[in-house]
SERO-896448 format. One line per field, with one value per atom (N, C-alpha, C, CB): x, y, z. Coordinates in nm, 4 decimals. Each point is the difference from the previous one (the first is absolute). Glycine has a CB too. Layout:
% residues N
c1 = c(X;...);
c2 = c(Y;...);
c3 = c(Z;...);
//
This chain:
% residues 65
c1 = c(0.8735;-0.0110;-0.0794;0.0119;0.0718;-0.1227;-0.0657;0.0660;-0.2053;-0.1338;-0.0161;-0.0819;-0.0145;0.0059;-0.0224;-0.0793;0.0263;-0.0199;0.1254;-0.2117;0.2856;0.1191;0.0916;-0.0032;0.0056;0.1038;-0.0161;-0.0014;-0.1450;-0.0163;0.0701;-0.2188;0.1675;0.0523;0.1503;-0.2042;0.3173;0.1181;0.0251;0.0787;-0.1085;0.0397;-0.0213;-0.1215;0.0512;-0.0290;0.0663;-0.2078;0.2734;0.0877;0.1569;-0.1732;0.1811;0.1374;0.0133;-0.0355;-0.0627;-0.0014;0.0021;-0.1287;0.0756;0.0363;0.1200;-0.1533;0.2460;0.1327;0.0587;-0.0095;-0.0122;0.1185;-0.0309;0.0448;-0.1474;-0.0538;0.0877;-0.2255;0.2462;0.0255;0.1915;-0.2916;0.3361;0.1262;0.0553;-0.0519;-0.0452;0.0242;0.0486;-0.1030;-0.0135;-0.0288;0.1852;-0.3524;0.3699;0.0905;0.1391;-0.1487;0.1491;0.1446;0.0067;0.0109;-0.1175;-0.0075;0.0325;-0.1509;0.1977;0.0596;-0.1196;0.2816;-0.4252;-0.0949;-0.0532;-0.0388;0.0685;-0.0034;-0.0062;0.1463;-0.1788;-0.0099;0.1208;-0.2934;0.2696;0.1033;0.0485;-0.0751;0.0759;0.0339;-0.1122;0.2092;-0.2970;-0.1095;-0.0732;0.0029;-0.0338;-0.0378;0.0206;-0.0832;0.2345;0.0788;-0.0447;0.2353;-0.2374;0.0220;-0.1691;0.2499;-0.3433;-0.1464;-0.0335;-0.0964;0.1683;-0.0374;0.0909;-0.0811;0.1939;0.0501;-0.0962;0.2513;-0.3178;-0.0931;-0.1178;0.0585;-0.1114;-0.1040;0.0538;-0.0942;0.1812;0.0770;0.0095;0.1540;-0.0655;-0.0073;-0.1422;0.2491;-0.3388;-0.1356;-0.0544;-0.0795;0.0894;-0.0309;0.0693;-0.0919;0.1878;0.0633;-0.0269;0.1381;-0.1955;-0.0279;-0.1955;0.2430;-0.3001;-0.1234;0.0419;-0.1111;0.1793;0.0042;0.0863;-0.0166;0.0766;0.0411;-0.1128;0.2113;-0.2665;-0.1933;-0.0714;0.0037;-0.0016;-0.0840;0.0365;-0.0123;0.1688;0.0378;0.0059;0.1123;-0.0888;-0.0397;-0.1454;0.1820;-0.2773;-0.1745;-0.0027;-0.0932;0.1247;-0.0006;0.0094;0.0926;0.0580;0.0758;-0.0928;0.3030;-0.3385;-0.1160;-0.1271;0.0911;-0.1229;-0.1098;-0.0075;-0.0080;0.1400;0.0273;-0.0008;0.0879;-0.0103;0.0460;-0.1340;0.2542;-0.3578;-0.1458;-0.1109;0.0621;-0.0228;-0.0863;0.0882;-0.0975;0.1981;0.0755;-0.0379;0.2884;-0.3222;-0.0412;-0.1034;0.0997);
c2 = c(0.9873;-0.0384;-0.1299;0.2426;-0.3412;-0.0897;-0.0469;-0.0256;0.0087;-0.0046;-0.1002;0.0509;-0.0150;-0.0382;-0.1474;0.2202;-0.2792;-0.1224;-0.0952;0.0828;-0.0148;-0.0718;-0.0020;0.1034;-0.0054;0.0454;-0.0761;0.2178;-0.2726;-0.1061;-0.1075;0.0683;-0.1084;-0.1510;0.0124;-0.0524;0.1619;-0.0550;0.0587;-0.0032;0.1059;0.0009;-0.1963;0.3358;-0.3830;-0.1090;-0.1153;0.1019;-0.1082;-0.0547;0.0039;0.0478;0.0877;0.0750;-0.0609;0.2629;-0.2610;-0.0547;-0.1700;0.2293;-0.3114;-0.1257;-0.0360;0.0022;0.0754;-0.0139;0.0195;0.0780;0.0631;-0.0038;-0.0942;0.2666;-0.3121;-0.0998;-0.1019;0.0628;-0.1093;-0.1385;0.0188;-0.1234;0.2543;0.0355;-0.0098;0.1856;-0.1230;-0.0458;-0.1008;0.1100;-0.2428;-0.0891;-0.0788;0.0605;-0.0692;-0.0408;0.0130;0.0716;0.1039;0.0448;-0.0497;0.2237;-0.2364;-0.0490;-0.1637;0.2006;-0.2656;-0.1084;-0.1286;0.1433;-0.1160;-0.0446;-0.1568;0.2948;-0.3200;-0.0239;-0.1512;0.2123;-0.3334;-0.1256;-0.1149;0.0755;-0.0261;-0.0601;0.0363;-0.1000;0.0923;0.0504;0.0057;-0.0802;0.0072;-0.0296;0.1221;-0.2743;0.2964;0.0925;0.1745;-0.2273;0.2231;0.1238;0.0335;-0.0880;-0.0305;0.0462;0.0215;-0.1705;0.0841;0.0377;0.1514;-0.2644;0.3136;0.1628;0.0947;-0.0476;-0.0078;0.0822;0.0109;-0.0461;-0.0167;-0.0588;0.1146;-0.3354;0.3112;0.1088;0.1494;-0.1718;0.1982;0.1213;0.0302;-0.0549;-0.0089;0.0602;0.0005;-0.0325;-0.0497;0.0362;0.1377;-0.2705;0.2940;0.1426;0.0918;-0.0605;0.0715;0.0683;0.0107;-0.0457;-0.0794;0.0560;0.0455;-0.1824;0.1452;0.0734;0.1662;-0.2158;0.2371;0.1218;0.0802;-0.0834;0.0492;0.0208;0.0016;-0.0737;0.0291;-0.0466;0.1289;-0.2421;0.2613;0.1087;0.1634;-0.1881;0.2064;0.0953;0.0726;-0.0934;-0.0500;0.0207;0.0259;-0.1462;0.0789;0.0348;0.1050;-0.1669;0.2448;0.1321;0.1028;-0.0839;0.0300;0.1057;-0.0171;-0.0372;-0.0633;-0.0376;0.0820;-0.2011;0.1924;0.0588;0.1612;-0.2060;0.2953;0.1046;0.0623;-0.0575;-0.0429;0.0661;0.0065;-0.1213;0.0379;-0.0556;0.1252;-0.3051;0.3989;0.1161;0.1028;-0.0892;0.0711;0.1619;-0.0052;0.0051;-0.1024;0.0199;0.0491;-0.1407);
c3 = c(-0.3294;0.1403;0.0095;0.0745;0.0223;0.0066;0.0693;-0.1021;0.0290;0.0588;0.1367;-0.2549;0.3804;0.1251;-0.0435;0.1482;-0.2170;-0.0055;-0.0145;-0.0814;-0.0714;-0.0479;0.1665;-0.3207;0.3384;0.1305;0.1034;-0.0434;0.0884;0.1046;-0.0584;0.0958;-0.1970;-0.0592;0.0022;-0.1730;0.1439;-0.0117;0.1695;-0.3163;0.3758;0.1544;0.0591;0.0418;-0.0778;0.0664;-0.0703;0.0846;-0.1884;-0.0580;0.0624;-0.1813;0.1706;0.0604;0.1637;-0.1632;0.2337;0.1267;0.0025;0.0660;-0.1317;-0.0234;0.0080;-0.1058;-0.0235;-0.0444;0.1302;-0.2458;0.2871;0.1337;0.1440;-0.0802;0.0980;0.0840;-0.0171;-0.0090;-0.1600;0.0121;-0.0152;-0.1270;0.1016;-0.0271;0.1926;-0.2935;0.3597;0.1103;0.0857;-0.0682;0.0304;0.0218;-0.0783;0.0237;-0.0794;-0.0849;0.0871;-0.2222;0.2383;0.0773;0.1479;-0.1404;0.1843;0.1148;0.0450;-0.0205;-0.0823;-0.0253;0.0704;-0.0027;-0.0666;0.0391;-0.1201;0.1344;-0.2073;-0.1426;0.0932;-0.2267;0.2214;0.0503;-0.0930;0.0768;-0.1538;-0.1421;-0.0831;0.0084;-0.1271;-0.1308;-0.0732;0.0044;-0.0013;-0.0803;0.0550;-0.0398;0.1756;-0.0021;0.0516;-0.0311;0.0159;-0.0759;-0.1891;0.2004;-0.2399;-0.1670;0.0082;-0.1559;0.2636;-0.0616;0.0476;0.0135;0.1161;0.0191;-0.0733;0.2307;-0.3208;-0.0510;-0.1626;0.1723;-0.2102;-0.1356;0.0597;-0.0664;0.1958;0.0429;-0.0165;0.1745;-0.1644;0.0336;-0.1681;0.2712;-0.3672;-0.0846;-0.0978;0.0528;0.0113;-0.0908;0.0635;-0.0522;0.1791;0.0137;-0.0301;0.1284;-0.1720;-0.0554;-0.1611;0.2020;-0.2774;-0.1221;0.0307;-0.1731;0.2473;0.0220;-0.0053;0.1581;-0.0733;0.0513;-0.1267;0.2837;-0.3629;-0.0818;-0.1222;0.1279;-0.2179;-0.0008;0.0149;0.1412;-0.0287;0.0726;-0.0355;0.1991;-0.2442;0.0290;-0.1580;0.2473;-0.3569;-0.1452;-0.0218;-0.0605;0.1074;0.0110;0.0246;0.0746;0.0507;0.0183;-0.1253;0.2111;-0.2483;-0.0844;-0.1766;0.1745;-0.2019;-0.0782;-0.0070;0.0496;0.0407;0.0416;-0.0112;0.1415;-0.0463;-0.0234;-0.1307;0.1776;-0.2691;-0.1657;-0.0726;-0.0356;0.0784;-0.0582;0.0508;0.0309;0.0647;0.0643;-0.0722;0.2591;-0.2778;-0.0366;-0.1971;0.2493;-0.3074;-0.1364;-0.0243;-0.0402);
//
């Protein structure tokens, strides 16, 4: 299970992503330059949150030995 801490950090990751997935569909983007720079934000939270979810599982295997 993971811990309240890890869980804030990717809940608040997870909410970024769909903020800016939002932001995107909503055909809000000013240019291209900055479409590709919130799509660059989007997939770095996505490897954070991804990050977060291996630490966890790290962590878990590191208490069960």
């Amino acid at each position: 299970m993971i811990s309240p801490e890890l869980e804030a950090v990717r809940k608040y990751l997870r909410s970024q992503m769909n903020d800016l997935a939002d932001y995107l569909a909503s055909k809000k983007a000013r240019n291209m330059e900055d479409y590709c720079y919130t799509c660059g934000v989007i997939r770095g939270c996505a490897e954070a949150e991804s990050y977060v979810l291996d630490l966890d599982k790290k962590l878990e295997e590191a208490q069960s030995e």
